[in-house]
N, C-alpha and C positions, 0 to 999 in steps of 0.2 A: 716729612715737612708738610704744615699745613698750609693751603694756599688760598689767597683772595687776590682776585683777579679788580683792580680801581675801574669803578665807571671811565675814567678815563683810556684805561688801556680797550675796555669793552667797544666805546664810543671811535677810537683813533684807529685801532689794527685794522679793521675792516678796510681801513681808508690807506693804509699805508700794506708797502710790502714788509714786512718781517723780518723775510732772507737777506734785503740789501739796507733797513737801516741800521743806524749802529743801534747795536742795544749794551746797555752797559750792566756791571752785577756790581752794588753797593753791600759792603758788611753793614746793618746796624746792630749800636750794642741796645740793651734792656730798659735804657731809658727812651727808646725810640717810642712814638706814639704810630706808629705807620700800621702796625694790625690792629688800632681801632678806628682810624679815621679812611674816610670814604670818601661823602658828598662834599660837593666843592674843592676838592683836590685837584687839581690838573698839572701842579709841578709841584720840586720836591720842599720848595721854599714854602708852600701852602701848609705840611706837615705844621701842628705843633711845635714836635722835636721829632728832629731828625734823628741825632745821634749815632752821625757816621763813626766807624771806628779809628780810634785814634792813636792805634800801636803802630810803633817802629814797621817801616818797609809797608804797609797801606797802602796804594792807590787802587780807584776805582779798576777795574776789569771787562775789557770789551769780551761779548759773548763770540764763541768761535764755533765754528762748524755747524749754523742753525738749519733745521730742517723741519718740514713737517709733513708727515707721514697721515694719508687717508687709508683708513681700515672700513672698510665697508661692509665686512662681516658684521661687526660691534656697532656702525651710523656713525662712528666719529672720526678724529682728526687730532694726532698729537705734534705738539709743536716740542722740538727738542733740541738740543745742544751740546755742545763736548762741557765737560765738568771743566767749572772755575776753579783755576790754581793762584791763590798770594801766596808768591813763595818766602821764604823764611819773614813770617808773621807776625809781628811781636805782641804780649798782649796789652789790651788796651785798658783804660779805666774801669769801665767794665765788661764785661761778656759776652758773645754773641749771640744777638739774640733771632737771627734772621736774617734772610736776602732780600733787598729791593731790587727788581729790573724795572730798569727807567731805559725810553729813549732820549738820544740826545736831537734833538729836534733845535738845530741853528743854536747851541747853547744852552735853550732851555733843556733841565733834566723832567721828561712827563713820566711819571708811574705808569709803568705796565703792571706789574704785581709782587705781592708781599709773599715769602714761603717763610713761613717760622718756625725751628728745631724746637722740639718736644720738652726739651731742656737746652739752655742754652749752651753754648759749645764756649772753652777757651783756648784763645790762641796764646803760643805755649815759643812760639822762636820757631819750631818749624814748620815747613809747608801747611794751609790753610786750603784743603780742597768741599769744595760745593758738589756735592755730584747730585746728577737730578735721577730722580728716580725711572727705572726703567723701564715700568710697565704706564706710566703717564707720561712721562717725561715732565717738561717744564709747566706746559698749559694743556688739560685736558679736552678740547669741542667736544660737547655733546651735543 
């Protein structure tokens, strides 16, 4: 998955703890505008189009088991998390095209960052799992 990290997640995480806010993981589908817009974004209403997905059994997803691991070998720092499951998925208008995490901040949804599938994935009735990649995890600090 390809990742961008929103001036806003850049601008807030330093400020905020990680491990204890909620973070939440949104499917969007292919009409989403979220991996090309940036500046001026600070919540998810800011998006263009959003284009949450909108098959049967949906809802958003609190992130579970967040961690993050300093490697001092490599100078960095991954932030990381157990894999997102929507369980039996249905599929939506159209395809998925990426994960948003956003915190929930008092209600407002802020963008932390966009990972987008290579090609878009569909959900098909069963389980919809997210898994973050192992050797970055969700966010990579350099």
């Amino acid at each position: 998955m390809a990742t961008q990290v929103y001036n806003e997640g850049k601008e807030n995480l330093p400020q905020e703890d990680i491990l204890t806010i909620t973070v939440k993981v949104l499917l969007l589908m292919t009409n989403t505008t979220a991996g090309s817009e940036n500046d001026g974004i600070s919540a998810t209403t800011d998006f263009t189009t959003l284009d949450e997905h909108d098959g049967s059994g949906y809802a958003q997803q609190t992130l579970g088991g967040k961690t993050i691991t300093k490697d001092d070998t490599n100078d960095r720092s991954k932030f990381d998390a157990t894999d997102a499951t929507f369980s039996i998925l249905g599929a939506g208008t159209r395809d998925v095209a990426g994960v948003l995490l956003v915190w929930d901040d008092v209600g407002t949804l802020r963008p932390i960052s966009w990972h987008e599938y290579a090609s878009p994935r569909v959900a098909d009735g069963s389980d919809f799992v997210v898994e973050w990649r192992a050797d970055t995890g969700i966010i990579l600090f350099e």
